[in-house]
KOLVEXDO-11455 format. One record per residue (C-alpha): y, x, z. Coordinates in steps of 0.05 Angstrom, whole numbers, always signed. Example, Ala and Ser with C-alpha at 12.3 -4.5 7.8 and 13.67 -1.06 7.14 Angstrom:
2
PT  north   east     up
PT    -90   +246   +156
PT    -21   +273   +143
//
This chain:
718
PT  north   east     up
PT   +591   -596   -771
PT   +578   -524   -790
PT   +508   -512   -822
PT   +509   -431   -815
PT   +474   -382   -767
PT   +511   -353   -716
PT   +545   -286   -727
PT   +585   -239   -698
PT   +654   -236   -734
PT   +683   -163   -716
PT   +743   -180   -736
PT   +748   -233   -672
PT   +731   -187   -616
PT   +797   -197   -573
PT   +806   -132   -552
PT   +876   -156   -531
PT   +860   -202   -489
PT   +813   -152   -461
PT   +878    -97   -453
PT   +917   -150   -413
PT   +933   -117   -353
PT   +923   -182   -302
PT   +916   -146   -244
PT   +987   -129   -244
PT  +1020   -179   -266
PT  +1086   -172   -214
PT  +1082   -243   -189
PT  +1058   -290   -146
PT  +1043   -362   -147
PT  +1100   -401   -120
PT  +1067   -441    -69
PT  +1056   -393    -19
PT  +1087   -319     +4
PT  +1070   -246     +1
PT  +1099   -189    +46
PT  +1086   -116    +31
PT  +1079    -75    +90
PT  +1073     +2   +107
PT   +994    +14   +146
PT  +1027    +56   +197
PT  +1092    +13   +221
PT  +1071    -50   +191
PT  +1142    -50   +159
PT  +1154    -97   +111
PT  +1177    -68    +46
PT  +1174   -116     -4
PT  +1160   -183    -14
PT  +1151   -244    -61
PT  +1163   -324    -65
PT  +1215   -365    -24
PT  +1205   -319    +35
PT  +1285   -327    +56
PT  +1279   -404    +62
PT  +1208   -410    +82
PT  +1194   -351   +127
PT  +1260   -317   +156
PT  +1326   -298   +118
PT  +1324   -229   +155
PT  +1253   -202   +122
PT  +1265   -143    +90
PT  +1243    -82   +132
PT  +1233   -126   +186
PT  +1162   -113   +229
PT  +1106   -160   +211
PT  +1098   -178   +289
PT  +1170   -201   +287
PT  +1156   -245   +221
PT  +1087   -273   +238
PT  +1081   -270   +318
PT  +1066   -215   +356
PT   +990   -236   +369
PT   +981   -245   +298
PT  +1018   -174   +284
PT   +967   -137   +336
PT   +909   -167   +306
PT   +936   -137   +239
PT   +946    -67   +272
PT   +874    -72   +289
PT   +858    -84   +225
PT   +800    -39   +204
PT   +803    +12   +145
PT   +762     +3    +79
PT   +765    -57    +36
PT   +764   -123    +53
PT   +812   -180    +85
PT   +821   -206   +150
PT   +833   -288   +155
PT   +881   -300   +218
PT   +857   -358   +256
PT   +923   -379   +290
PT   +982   -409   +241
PT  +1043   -378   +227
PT  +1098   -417   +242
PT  +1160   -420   +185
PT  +1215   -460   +180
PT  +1190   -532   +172
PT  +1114   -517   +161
PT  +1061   -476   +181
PT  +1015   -423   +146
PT   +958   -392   +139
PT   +956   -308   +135
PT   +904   -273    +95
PT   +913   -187    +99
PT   +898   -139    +51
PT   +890    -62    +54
PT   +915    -29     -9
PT   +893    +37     +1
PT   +907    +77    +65
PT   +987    +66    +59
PT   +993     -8    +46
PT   +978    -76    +79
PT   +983   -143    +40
PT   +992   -208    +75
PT   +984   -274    +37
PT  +1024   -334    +67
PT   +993   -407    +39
PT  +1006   -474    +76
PT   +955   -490   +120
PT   +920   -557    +90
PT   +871   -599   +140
PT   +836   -641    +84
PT   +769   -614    +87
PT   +694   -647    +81
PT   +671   -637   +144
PT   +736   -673   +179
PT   +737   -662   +257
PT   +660   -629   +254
PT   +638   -562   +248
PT   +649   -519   +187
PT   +582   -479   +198
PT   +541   -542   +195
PT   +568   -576   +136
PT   +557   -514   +103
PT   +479   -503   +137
PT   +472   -571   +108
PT   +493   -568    +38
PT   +450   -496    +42
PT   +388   -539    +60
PT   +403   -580     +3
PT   +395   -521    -44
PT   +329   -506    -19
PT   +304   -581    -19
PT   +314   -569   -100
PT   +258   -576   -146
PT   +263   -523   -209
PT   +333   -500   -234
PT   +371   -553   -261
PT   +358   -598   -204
PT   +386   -545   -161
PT   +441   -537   -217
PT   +453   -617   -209
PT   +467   -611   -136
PT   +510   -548   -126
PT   +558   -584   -174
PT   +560   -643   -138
PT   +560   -608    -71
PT   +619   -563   -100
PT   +662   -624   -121
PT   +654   -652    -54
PT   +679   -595    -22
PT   +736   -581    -73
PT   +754   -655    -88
PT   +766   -634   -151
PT   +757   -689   -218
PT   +706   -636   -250
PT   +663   -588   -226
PT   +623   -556   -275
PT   +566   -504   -265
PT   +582   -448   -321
PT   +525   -397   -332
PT   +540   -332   -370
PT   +496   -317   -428
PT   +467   -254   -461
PT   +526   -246   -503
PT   +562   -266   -458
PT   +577   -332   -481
PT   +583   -386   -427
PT   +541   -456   -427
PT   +545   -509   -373
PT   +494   -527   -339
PT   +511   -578   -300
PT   +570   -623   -287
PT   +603   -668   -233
PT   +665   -707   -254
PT   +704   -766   -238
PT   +688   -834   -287
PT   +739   -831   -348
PT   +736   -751   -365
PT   +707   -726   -421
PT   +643   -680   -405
PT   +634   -616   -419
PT   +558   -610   -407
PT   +519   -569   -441
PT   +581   -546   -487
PT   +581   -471   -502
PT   +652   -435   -489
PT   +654   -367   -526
PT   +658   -295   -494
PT   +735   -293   -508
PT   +750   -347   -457
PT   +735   -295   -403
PT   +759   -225   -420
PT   +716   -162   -391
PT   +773   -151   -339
PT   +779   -219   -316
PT   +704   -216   -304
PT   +710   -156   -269
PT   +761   -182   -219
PT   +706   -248   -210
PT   +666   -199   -184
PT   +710   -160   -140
PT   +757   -235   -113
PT   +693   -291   -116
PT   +750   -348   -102
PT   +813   -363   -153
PT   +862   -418   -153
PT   +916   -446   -191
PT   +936   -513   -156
PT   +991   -522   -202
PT   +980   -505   -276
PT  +1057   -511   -291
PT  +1085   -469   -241
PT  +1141   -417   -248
PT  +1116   -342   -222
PT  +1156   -316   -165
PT  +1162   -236   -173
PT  +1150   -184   -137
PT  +1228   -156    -95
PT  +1270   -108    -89
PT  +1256    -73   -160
PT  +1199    -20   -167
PT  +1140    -55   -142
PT  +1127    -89   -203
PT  +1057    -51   -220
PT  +1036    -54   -147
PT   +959    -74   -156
PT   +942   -148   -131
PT   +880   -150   -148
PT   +854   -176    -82
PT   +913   -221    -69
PT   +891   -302    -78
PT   +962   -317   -100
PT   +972   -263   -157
PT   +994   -304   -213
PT   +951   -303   -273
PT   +950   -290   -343
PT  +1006   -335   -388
PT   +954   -347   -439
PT   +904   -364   -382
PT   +955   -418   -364
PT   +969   -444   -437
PT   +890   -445   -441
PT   +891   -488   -380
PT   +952   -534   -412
PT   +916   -539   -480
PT   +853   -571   -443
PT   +900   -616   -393
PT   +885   -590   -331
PT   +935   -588   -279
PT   +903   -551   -225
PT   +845   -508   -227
PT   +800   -459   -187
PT   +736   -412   -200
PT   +686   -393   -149
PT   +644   -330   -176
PT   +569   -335   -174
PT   +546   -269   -161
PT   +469   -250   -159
PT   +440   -177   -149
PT   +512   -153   -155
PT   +525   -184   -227
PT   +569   -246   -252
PT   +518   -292   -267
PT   +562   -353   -276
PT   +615   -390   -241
PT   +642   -455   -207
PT   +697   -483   -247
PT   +742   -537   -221
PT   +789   -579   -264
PT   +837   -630   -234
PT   +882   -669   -276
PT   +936   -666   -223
PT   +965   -620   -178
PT   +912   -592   -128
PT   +913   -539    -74
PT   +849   -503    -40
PT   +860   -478    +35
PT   +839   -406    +48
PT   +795   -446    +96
PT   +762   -482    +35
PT   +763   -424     -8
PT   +717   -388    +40
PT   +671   -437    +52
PT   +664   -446    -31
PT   +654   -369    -32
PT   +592   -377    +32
PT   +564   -434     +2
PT   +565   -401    -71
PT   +527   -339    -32
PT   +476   -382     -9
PT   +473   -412    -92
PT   +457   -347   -120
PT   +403   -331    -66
PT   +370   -403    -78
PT   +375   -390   -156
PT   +350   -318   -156
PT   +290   -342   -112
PT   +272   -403   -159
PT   +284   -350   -215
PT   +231   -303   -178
PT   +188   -373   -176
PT   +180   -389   -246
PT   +177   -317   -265
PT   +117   -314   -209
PT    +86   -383   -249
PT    +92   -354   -317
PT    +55   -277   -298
PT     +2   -320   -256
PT    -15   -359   -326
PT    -13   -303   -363
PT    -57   -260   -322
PT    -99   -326   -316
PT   -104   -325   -398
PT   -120   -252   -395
PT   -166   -255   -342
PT   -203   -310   -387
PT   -201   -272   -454
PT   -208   -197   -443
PT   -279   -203   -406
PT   -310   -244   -463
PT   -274   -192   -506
PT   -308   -136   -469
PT   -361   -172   -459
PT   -391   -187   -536
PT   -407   -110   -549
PT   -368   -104   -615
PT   -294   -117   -602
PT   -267   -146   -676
PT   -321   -207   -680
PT   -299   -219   -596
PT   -228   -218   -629
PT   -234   -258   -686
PT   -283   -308   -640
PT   -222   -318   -597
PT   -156   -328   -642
PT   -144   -399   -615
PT   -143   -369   -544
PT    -95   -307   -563
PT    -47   -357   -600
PT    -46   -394   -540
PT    -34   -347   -485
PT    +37   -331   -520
PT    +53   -399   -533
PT    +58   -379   -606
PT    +55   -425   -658
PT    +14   -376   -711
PT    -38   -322   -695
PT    -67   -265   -740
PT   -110   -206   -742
PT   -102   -148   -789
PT   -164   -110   -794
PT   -167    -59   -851
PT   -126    -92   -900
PT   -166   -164   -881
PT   -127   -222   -854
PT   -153   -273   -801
PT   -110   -317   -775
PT    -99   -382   -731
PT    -49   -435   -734
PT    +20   -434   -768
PT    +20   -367   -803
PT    +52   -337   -864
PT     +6   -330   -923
PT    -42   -268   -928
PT     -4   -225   -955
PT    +68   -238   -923
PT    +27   -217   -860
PT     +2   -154   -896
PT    +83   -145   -912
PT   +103   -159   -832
PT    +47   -125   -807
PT    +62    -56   -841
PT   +141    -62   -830
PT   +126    -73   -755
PT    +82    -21   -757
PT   +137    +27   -782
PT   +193    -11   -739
PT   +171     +0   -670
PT   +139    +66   -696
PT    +66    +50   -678
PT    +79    +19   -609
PT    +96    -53   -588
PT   +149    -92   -630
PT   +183   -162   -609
PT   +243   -201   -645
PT   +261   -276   -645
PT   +299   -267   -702
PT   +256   -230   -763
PT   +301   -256   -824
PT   +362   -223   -793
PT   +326   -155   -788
PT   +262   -151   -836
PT   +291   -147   -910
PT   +281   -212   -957
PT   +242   -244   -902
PT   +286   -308   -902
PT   +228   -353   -934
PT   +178   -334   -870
PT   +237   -375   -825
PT   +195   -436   -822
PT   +131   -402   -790
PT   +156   -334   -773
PT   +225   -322   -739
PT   +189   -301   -676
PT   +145   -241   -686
PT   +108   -205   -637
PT    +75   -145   -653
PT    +13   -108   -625
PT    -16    -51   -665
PT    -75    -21   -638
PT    -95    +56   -645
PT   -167    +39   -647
PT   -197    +15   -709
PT   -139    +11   -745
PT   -119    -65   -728
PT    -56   -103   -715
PT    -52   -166   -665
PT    +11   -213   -703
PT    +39   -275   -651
PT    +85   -316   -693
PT   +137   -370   -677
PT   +166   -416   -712
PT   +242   -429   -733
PT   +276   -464   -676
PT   +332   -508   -707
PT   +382   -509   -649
PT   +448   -552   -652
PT   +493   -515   -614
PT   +555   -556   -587
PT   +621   -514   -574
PT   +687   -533   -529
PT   +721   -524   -590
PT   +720   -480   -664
PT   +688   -415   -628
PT   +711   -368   -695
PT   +780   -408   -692
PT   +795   -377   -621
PT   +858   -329   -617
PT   +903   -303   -659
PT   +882   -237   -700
PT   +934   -195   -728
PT   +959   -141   -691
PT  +1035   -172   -696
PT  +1011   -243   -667
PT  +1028   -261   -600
PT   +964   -266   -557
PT   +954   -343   -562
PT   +893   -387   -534
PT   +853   -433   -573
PT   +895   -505   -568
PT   +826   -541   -590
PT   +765   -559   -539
PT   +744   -622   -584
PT   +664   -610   -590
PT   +651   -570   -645
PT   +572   -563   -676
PT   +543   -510   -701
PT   +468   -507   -732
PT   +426   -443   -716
PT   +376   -430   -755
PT   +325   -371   -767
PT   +313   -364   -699
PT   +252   -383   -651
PT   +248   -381   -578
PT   +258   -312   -550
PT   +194   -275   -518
PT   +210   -263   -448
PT   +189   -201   -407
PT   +132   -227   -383
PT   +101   -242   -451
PT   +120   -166   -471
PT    +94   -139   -401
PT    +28   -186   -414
PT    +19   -155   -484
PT    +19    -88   -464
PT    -39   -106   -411
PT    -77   -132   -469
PT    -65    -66   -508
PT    -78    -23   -455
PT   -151    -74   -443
PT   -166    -75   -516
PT   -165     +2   -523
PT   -206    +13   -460
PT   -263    -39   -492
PT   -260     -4   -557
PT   -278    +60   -510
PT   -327    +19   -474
PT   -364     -3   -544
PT   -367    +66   -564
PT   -392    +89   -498
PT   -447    +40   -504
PT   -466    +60   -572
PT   -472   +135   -555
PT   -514   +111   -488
PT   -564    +77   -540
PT   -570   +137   -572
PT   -577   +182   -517
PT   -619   +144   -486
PT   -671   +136   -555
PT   -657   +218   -560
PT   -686   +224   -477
PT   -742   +171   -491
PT   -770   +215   -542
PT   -751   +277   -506
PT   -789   +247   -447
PT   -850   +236   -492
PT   -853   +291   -519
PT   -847   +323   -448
PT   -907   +288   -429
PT   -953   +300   -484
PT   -920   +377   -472
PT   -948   +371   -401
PT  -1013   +351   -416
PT  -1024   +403   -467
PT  -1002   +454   -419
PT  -1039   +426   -361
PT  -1104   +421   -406
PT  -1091   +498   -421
PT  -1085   +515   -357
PT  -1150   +485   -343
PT  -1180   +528   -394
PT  -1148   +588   -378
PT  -1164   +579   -310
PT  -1239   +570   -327
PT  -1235   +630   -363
PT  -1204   +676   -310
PT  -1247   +652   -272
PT  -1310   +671   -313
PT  -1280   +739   -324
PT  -1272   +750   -251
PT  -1350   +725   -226
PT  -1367   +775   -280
PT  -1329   +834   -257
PT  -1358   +819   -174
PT  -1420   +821   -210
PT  -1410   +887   -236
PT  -1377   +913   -178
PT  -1432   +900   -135
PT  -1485   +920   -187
PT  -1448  +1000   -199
PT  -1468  +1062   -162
PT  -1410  +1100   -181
PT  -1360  +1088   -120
PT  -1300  +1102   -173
PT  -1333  +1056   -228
PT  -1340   +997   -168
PT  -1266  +1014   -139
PT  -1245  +1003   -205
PT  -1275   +933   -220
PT  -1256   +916   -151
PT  -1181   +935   -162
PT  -1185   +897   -236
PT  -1209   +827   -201
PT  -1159   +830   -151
PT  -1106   +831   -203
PT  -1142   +777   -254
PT  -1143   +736   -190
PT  -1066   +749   -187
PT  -1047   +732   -251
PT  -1093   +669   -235
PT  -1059   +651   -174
PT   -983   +667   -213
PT  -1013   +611   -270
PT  -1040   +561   -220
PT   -977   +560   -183
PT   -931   +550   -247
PT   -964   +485   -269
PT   -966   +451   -201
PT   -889   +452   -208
PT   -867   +383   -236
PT   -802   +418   -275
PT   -834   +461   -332
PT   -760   +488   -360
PT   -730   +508   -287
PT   -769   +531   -223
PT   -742   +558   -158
PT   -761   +630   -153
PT   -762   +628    -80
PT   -814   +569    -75
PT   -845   +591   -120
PT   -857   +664   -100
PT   -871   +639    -30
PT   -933   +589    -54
PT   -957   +653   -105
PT   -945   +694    -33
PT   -988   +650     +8
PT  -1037   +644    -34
PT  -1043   +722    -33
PT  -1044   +716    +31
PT  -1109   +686    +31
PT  -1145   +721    -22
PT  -1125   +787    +20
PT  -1150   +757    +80
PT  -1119   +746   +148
PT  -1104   +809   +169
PT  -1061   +831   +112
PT  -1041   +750   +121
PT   -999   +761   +191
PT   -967   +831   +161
PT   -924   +797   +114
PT   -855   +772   +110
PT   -808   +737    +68
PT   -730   +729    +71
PT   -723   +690     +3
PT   -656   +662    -16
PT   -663   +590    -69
PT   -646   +624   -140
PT   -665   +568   -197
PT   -679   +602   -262
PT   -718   +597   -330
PT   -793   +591   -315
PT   -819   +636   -365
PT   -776   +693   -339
PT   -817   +659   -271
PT   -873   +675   -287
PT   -855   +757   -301
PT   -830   +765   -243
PT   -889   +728   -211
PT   -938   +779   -244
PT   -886   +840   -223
PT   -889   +809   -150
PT   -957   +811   -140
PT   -967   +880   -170
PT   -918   +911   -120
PT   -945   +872    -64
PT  -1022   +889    -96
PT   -991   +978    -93
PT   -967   +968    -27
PT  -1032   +942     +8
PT  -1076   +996    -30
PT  -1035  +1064    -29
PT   -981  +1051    +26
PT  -1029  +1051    +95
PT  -1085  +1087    +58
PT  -1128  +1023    +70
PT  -1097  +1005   +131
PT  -1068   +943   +150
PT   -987   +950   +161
PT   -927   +907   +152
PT   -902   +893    +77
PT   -843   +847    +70
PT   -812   +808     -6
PT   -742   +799     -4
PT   -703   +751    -52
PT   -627   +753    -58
PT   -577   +729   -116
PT   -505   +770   -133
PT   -464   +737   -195
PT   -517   +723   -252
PT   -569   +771   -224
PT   -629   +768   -170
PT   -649   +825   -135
PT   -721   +825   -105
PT   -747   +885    -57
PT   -821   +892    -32
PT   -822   +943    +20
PT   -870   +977    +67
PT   -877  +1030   +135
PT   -926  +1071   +101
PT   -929  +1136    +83
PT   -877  +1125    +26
PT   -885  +1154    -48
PT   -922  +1209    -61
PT   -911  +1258   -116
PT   -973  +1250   -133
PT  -1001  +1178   -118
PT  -1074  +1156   -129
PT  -1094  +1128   -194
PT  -1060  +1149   -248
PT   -986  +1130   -252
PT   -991  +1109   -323
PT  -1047  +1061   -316
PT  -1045   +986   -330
PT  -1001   +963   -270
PT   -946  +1010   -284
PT   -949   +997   -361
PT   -953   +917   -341
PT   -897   +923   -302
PT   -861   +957   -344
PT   -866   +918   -405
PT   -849   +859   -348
PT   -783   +898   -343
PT   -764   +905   -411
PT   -774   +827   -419
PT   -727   +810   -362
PT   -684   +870   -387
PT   -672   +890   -316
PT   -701   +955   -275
PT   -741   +976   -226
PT   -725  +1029   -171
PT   -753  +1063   -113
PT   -727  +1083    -52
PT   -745  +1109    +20
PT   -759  +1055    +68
PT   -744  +1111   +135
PT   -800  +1103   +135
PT   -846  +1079    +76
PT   -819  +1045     +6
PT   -779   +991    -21
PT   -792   +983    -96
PT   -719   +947   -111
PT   -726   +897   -182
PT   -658   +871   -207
PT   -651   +833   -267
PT   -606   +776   -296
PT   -632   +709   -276
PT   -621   +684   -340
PT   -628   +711   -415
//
């Protein structure tokens, strides 16, 4: 018994075996015929086997109708182009026995007829075919798992075949064989379970497993009957169920004692996933009949084992997102996402089926179950880190990859990987070393022959042969990987989460106190406002007072005209501190309350003259309140100089271009005058002026046609 891990030797790759050219081989199996024929006159040009005694003496450029029966001749006429082979359903008589006919096209110049006697030993007897078959298919789906369905295609197989062992031979990923399951007569020696190496099956014979799903040798010892007259000896028979086969496939065959044989493909989603192989230890042929059959019912195989494959692959992502589903909400849900972590390394271990569990979290270990000590995880951690080059990294065999890492075998062979970008931590699932006895038909590294000047031999031994694997661990499959990039792609978003919730805190502390100090803000201001309301108000009882009390008509015109414009700037500072924003205001409400209230205070006459067209223009309320106080001086110059104390129509206009408000107060007076009443330069024009140069914007004045529009643009903002 060998005690070493499996390697791969490169001096035993067979390419030879791999050159052998088998799908010409210039031969056919003697127990049946081939005739070559041209497409177009279905001439027959060549030929192989016993075709003079069996068939007709006079073949050789004779027409297939002649050979075969004129029915069965039309039929091949009809024929249809492309690949593929028509089955005739009525015999062909020879001389003493009848056969079956099988066509192939080889290319758009050639047709290839296969001649086998027609055998009627088959399972179903006198029923039909198509329900034997819908039977054994029902069978397949009335499996369990896998190797229950395994159990009963080989059984079902060596019922159809009546072969003395069927085996069920699945390829693996180095392309290794195993069998899986087994059906053979009392007395043989089993193969089940045995491994049979790569070699057995060279990349063109695969190939050609693909392309011809059926194969048979009924008689192991047979003689090959070539291909006649001379020159068709590379023709390609690659389609033909008689070619003859390989010489070392038939010594292979001797060396095991089988004395018939025949291979049914398995093919699922277009690849060789296995095959049916038959042993008999006698002479055995398979009907073109049977053969088909064996190639339906193995159809109907790889459907049932892709779907049971689908099934457990369905099982395992349903527990894993069932394991994720359980872990990443607490993990999201704890606030800080390293305690959630280290709070749940039983669960991560678990959800892998890992043996071992650690975190790596700034140079700190935590870990769970069978792990490595401290520091080797330090060591494996980094080199993964630098292996996969930041992202995911997998391997069921570390010690044959991470240096002098042989001595981690026992707990880590399996590593899985998961570095995170946040916080600088690493996620480490470890399994342990999987001793595996691995049992060989025959000395795998003893198979073929190796020097160049050898002969091309098989291997003459199939006695079990054991081999011991170690440093491995049971591989992570692609739902593990798929599940652990879920978790990483989860684990970053709660990091993102945590920090969002932390700078929410904060912002939300920073508003709280911003909000108080808003409201202590507001009640200062209010409780000015108050004051400076009591005080305008003061100042304009006083000034009526005087007004009343003067005797100079210009002294009392002029107190009049200075308490209508302290009642302005009154009615522009009440109107600001009913708003419930202090920082922005919307000039348009606001100017049409500060309007209204004019309105009154100029009485109802003056009241149904005006008129607003104000478009919504939210800006800074200090700048607000200027234009507030320029508003009310315009509209204050257009009652008192425009109708020469008339009543007459005044309208405000508010409109917004870019970043800058335009506002127009215009009349149907008599328009500007060169020289207007009042002095120009007295304290309205210097307040609005000084109004201006705070907004830093303009004023102009143009004719209404008739009367004026005093035009005010500024920048809304600063």
């Amino acid at each position: 018994m060998a005690t070493r891990p499996v390697e791969t030797d490169p001096g035993h790759d067979i390419t030879a075996c791999d050159r052998e050219p088998i799908h010409i081989p210039g031969a056919i199996q003697p127990h049946g015929l081939l005739l070559v024929a041209e497409a177009d006159s279905l001439t027959v040009i060549a030929g192989a086997g016993a075709i003079e005694e069996r068939l007709a003496p006079e073949w050789l450029g004779a027409p297939l109708g002649a050979l075969l029966g004129e029915e069965v001749g039309d039929m091949l006429a009809a024929m249809p182009a492309g690949p593929g082979s028509v089955t005739t359903t009525r015999p062909v008589p020879g001389v003493g026995e009848m056969f079956a006919a099988t066509a192939h096209r080889l290319g758009t110049d050639r047709l290839l007829v296969e001649l086998e006697p027609a055998l009627a030993d088959t399972p179903w007897g006198a029923g039909s075919p198509l329900s034997w078959l819908d039977a054994a298919a029902t069978s397949f789906e009335r499996t369990g798992d896998l190797q229950s369905l395994y159990e009963r295609a080989a059984t079902t197989f060596r019922t159809l075949t009546g072969f003395d062992r069927v085996m069920l031979y699945r390829f693996l990923d180095d392309d290794s064989g195993r069998v899986v399951a087994e059906a053979c007569a009392p007395g043989l020696h089993s193969f089940l379970h045995h491994h049979f190496p790569a070699s057995d099956i060279p990349k063109q014979a695969r190939a050609l497993y693909i392309r011809n799903r059926t194969r048979s040798i009924p008689d192991a010892g047979y003689v090959p009957a070539p291909l006649r007259p001379a020159g068709f000896e590379t023709l390609d028979l690659s389609d033909v169920g008689l070619r003859s086969v390989s010489p070392v496939h038939v010594r292979y065959l001797g060396n095991m004692g089988v004395a018939a044989s025949a291979s049914i493909s398995i093919v699922k989603d277009g690849l060789l996933w296995g095959m049916i192989a038959c042993h008999n230890m006698t002479p055995r042929r398979l009907s073109p009949d049977l053969r088909a059959a064996a190639t339906t019912l193995a159809s109907g195989l790889a459907r049932q084992i892709r779907a049971k494959e689908e099934a457990e692959v369905y099982r395992e992502r349903f527990r894993l997102r069932a394991a994720e589903d359980g872990i990443v909400p607490r993990i999201a849900g704890f606030g800080d996402v390293v305690p959630s972590i280290r709070r749940l390394l039983p669960d991560l271990m678990a959800m892998m089926n890992a043996s071992g569990f650690a975190l790596v979290e700034n140079g700190r270990v935590h870990s769970h179950g069978a792990c490595p000590p401290p520091l080797a995880i330090l060591e494996v951690a980094q080199w993964a880190l630098t292996r996969g080059g930041g992202d995911l990294y997998s391997t069921h065999e570390l010690g044959a990859i991470m240096p002098d890492s042989d001595a981690l075998a026992a707990t880590a062979s399996g590593l899985l990987a998961l570095p995170l970008v946040d916080g600088g931590l690493s996620l480490l699932w470890f399994r342990a070393e999987h001793i595996e006895e691995v049992e060989w038909a025959g000395n795998p590294h003893k198979s073929v022959a190796l020097r160049p000047d050898e002969t091309l031999t098989p291997r003459a031994s199939f006695a079990s042969w054991n081999e011991i694997v170690r440093g491995r661990a049971r591989r992570w499959t692609l739902e593990e990987i798929e599940a652990a990039h879920r978790l990483r792609r989860a684990l970053h978003d709660a990091f993102q989460n945590s920090r969002l919730r932390g700078l929410n805190a904060t912002l939300q502390r920073t508003l709280d106190d911003k909000d108080l100090l808003l409201q202590q803000k507001d009640v200062l201001m209010k409780e000015v406002d108050h004051r400076v309301q009591n005080s305008l108000q003061l100042v304009s009882s006083f000034l009526a007072l005087q007004a009343k009390a003067a005797s100079d008509t210009h002294v009392r015109e002029q107190l009049t005209e200075a308490q209508a414009r302290l009642s302005a700037v009154a009615l522009v500072h009440r109107r600001l501190y009913r708003d419930d924003q202090i920082q922005t205001i919307d000039l348009a409400r606001y100017l049409e309350e500060l309007v209204g209230d004019m309105k009154h205070s100029l009485g109802a006459d003056w009241g149904s003259q005006m008129r607003l067209d104000l478009a919504p223009v939210l800006m800074p309320t200090d700048r607000a309140i200027n234009l507030g106080l320029v508003t009310t001086e315009l509209i204050i110059n257009a009652t008192k100089y425009a109708y020469d104390g008339a009543v007459g129509p005044v309208t405000i206009s508010l409109e917004q271009y870019g970043n800058r408000l335009r506002l127009i107060v215009a009349d149907q007076g008599r328009g500007r005058m060169d020289e207007p009443v009042g002095d120009g330069r007295g304290f309205g024009s210097r307040m609005m002026a000084a109004m201006m140069q705070r907004l830093s914007g303009s004023i102009e004045y143009d004719d209404n046609q008739p009367g004026l529009r005093a035009i005010v643009t500024a920048p809304i903002a600063d």
